[in-house]
C-alpha positions in Angstrom: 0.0 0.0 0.0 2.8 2.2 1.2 4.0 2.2 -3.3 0.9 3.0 -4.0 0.4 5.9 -2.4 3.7 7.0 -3.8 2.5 6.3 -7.1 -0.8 8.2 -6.5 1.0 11.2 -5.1 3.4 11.3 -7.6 0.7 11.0 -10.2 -1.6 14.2 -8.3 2.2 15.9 -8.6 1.5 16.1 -12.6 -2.1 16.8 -13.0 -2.1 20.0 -11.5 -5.1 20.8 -13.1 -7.5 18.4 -11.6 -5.4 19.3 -8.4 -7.1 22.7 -8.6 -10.8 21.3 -9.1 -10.2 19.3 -6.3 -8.9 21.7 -4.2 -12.3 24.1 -5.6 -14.4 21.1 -4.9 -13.4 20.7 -1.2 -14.5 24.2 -0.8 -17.7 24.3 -3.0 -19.1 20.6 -2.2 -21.1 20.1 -5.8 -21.3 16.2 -4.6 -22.8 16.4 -1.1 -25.2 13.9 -0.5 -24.8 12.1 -3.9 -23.9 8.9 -4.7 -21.5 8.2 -7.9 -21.2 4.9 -9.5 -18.0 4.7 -11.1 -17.2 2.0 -14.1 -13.7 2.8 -14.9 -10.1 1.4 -15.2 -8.5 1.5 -11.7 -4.9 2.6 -11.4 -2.9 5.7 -9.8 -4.6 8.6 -12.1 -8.2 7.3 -12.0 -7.6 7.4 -7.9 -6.7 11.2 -8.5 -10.0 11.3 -10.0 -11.7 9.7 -7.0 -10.3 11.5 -4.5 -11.7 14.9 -6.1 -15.1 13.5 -6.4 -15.2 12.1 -3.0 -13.4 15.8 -1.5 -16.2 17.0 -3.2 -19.0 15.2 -0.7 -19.5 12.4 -2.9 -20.1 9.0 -2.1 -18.4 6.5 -4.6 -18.8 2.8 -5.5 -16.3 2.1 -8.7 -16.0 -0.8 -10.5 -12.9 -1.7 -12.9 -12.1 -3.7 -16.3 -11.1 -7.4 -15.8 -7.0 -6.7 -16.3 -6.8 -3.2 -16.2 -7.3 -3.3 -12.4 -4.4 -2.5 -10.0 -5.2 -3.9 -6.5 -2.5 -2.1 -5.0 -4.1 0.7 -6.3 -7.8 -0.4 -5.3 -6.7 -1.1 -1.6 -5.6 3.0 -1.0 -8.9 4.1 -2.4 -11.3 2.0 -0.3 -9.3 3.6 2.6 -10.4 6.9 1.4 -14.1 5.5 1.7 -14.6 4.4 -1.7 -15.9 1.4 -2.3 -14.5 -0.7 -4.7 -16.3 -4.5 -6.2 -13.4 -5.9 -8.2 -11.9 -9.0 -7.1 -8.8 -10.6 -8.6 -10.4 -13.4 -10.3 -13.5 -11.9 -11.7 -14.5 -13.0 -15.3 -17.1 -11.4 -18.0 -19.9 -13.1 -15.4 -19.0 -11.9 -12.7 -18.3 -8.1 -14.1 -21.9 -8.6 -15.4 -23.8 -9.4 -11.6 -21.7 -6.3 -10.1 -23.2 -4.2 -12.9 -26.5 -5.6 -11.9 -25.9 -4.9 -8.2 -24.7 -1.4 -9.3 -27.5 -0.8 -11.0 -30.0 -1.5 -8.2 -28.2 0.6 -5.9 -29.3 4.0 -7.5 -26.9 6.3 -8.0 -27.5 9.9 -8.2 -24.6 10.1 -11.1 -22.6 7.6 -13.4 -19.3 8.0 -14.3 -19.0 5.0 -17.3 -16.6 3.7 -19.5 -18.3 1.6 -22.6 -21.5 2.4 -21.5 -22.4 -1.0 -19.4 -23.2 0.2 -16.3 -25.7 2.7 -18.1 -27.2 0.0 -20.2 -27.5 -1.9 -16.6 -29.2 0.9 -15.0 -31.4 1.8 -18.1 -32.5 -1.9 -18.2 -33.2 -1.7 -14.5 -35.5 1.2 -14.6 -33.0 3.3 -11.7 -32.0 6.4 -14.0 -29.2 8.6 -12.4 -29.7 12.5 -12.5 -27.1 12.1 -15.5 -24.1 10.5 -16.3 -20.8 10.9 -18.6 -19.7 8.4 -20.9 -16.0 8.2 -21.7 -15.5 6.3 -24.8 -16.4 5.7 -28.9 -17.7 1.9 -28.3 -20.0 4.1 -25.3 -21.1 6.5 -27.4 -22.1 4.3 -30.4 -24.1 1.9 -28.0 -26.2 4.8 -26.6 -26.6 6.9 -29.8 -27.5 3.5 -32.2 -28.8 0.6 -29.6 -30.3 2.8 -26.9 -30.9 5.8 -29.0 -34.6 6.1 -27.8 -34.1 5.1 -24.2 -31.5 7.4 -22.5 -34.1 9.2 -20.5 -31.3 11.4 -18.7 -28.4 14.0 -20.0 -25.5 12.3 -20.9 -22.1 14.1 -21.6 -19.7 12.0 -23.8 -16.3 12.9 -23.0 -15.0 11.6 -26.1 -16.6 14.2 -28.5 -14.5 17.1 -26.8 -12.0 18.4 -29.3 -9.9 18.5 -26.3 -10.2 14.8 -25.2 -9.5 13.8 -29.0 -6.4 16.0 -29.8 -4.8 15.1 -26.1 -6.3 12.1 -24.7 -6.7 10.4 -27.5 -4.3 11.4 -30.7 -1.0 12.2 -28.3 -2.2 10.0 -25.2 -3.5 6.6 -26.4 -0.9 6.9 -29.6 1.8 7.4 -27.6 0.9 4.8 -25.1 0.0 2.2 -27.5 3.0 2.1 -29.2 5.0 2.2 -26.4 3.4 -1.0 -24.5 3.9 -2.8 -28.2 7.4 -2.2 -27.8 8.0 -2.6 -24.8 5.9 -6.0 -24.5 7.7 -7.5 -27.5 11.1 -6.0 -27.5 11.2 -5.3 -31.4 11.5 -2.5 -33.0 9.3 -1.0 -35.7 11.6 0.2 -37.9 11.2 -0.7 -41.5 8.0 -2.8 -40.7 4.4 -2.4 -42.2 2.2 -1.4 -39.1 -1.6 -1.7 -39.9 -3.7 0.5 -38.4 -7.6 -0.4 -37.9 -9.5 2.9 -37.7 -8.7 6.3 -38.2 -10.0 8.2 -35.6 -8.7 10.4 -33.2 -6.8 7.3 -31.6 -5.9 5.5 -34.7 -4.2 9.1 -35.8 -2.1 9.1 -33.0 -1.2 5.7 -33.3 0.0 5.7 -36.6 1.4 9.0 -36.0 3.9 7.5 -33.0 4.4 4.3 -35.2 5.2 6.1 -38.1 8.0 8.2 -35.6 9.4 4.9 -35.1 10.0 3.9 -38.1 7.3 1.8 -39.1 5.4 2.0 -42.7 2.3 2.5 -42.0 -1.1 1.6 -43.6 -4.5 2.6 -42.4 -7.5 0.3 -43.0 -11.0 2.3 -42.5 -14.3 1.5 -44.0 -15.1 5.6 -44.2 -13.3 7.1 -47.3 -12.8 10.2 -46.1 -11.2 9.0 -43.3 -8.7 6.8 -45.9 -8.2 10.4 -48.0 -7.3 11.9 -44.7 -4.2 9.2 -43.9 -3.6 9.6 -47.7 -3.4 13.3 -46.7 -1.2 12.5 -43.9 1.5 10.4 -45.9 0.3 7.3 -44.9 -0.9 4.2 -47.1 -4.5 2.9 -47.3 -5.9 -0.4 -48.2 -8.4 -2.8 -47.6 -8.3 -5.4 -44.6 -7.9 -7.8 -46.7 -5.1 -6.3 -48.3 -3.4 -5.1 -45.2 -3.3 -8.6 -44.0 -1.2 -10.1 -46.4 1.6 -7.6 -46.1 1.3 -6.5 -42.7 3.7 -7.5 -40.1 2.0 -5.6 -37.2 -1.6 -4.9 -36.5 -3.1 -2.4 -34.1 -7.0 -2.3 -33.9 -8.6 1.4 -32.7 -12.0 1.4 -33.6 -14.7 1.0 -31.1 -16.3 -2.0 -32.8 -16.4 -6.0 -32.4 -15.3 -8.1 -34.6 -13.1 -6.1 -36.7 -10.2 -8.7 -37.4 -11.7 -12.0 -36.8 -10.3 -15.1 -37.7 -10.7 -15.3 -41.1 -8.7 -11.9 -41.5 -6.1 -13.7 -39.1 -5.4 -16.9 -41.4 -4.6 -14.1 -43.8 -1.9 -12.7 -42.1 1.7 -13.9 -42.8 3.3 -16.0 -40.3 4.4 -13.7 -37.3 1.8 -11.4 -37.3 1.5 -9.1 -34.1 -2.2 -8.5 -33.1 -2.6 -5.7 -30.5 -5.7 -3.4 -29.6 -5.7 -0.5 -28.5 -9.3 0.0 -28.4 -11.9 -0.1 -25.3 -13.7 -3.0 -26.0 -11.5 -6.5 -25.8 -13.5 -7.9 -29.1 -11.9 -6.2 -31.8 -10.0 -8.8 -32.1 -11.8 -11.8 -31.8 -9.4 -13.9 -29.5 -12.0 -16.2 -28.1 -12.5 -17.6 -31.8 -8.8 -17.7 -32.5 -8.3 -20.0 -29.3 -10.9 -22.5 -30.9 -8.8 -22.2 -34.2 -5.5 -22.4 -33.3 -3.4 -23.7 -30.5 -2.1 -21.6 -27.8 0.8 -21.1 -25.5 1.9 -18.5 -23.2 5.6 -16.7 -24.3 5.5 -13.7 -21.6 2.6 -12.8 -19.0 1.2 -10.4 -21.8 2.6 -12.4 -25.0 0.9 -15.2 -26.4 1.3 -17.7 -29.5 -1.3 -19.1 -31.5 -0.4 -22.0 -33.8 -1.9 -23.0 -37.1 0.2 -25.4 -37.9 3.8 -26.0 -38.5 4.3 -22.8 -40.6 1.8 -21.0 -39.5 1.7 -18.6 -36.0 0.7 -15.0 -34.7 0.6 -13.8 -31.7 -1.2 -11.6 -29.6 -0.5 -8.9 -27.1 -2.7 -8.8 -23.6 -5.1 -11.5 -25.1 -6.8 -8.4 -27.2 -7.8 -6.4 -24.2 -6.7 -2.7 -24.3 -2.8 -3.0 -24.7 -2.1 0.1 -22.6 -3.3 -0.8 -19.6 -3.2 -4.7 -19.5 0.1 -5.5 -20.7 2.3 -6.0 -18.3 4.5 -3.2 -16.8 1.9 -0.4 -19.0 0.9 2.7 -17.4 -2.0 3.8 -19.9 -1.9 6.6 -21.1 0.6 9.8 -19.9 -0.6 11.7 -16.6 -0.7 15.0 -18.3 -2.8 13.7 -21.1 -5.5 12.5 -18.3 -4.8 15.3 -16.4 -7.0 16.9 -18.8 -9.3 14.3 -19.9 -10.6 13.6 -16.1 -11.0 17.5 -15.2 -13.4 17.2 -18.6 -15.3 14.4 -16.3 -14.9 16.1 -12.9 -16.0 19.5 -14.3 -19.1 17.6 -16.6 -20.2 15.8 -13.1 -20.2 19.1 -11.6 -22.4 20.2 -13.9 -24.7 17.3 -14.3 -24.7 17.5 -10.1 -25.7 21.6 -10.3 -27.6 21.7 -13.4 -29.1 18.4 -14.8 -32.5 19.5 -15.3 -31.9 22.1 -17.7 -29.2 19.8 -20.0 -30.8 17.9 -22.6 -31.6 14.3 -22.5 -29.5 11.5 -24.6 -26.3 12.0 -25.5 -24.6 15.3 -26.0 -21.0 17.0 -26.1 -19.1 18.2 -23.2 -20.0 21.9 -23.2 -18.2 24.8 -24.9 -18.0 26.7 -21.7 -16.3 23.8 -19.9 -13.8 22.7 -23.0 -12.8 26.2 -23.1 -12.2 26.5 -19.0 -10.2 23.5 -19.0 -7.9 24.2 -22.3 -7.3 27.6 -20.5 -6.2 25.9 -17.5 -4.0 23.4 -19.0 -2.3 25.7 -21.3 -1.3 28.0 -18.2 -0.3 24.7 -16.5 2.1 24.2 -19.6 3.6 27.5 -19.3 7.4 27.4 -17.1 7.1 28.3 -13.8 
């Protein structure tokens, strides 16, 4: 416990500006007498989130991603006050009954992350007052699945311009490229790196490949995305093309099934498979282990064997490679520095203001992207 409240201070050290909202919020008090159910990965700069809600008078119950969750981490929280439901050896049904329980517990606000425990509490019939939603894969659940049944505001973090240009383009890039190094020991030099998706993530991906070396090519079903990484010197081609020549393959789009097995037997013998989106099914790894036999190289490395000429591998078993390969930190503190004042500032709102937002989903405000930028450009500036 004792490292992990040196991590989590060192971590508060370099987010000075969600420092200052928590230091605002011990004063103001936007969460007393609420209670916030938090779905979210658990580690040192999510705590640093925590700790402002709950200096804010909130009451918080959180709940991880099965191995993204640092225990270390968990244990200082929950002697904050926050409780926390993971266990170590939770599975997909396990995560499913403590979103049930969540659910029934009624929270006054939801802080989510791929949208489950709002589908869980929409499904239950116990709406929060409001909620944010931190992801793509959230976002396109609520706006095409549950497009007619999000009877409260939601805020979706991810359609700030701020959260895509820092979080996502220089945070999750950077990140993601770093734990595929770092897990495998190559480099990227000289090899073709296939990018799934070309959003703000994929961007930055490629972008921090590319400054490593690496060819890249971008496979996208949207055209104008593909003209855009034409734009931006990279190559384009279909998956199917991609596979043949690709030597590396980073998924970053939000959606299942985007290189399923099929696409896999395509792929020239050592093919690297990571993901660096939220959901662990872009890849469909559950498939590949009925196709092809599997053993263990590293804690976060695995081989899967087609036959006697014939393997890939896989980093982190397809879950997001920044945070569950082993030895990653996610993405950089400064980047989430500003991505988690954009959800401390949005709760605040939704906490002060929730009956005059509209209902669904809807953008962070201008007022609050503009407030934050400010604040993180002046914490930019030399001392």
């Amino acid at each position: 416990m004792g490292d992990a409240r040196g991590r989590i201070a060192w971590t508060r050290r370099h987010m000075p500006v969600l420092a200052s909202a928590a230091e605002e919020f011990s004063r103001t008090r936007p969460f007393d007498g609420l209670g916030i159910g938090l779905r979210i990965h658990l580690e040192p700069k999510t705590a640093v989130l925590i700790n402002a809600l709950i200096r804010g008078g909130a009451q918080v119950t959180a709940l991880g991603n099965v191995g993204t969750t640092q225990f270390d981490t968990v244990a200082e929280i929950e002697s904050w006050g926050c409780e926390v439901l993971d266990r170590p050896d939770d599975d997909a049904h396990s995560v499913s009954a403590h979103l049930e329980h969540m659910a029934a517990m009624g929270f006054d606000l939801l802080l989510d992350n791929g949208a489950e425990l709002i589908v869980a509490c929409i499904e239950a019939g116990r709406l929060p007052l409001g909620a944010t939603e931190e992801t793509t894969s959230g976002a396109f659940l609520l706006r095409e699945q549950y497009a007619q049944r999000v009877g409260m505001p939601v805020i979706v973090i991810n359609d700030s311009p701020l959260k895509s240009i820092v979080e996502n383009k220089y945070g999750v890039g950077e990140s993601v490229v770093d734990a595929v190094v770092s897990t495998t020991n190559i480099s990227l030099h000289a090899k073709v790196v296939v990018v799934f998706g070309y959003g703000w993530c994929g961007r930055g991906v490629a972008q921090f490949a590319a400054g490593r070396g690496a060819n890249i090519l971008v496979v996208d079903p949207d055209p104008v995305k593909l003209l855009e990484a034409a734009m931006d010197g990279f190559g384009t081609a279909s998956a199917s093309e991609a596979a043949r020549i690709g030597h590396v393959f980073i998924t970053a789009t939000g959606r299942d099934g985007v290189v399923d097995v099929d696409l896999i037997r395509q792929m020239r013998d050592g093919a690297l498979l990571a993901n660096a989106g939220h959901t662990d099914r872009e890849i469909t790894v559950s498939e590949l282990k009925d196709a092809a036999s599997a053993s263990t190289l590293e804690p976060s490395l695995t081989r899967y064997e087609f036959g006697a000429d014939k393997s890939v591998f896989v980093i982190a078993d397809g879950q997001i490679v920044n945070l569950a390969a082993q030895g990653s930190r996610g993405n950089s503190i400064e980047s989430m520095d500003l991505g988690f004042t954009l959800q401390a500032r949005s709760l605040e709102l939704l906490a002060t203001h929730s009956k005059t937002l509209p209902l669904g989903p809807h953008p962070v405000p201008e007022a609050i992207n503009h407030e934050v930028a400010l604040a993180v450009l002046d914490a930019m500036r030399p001392a």
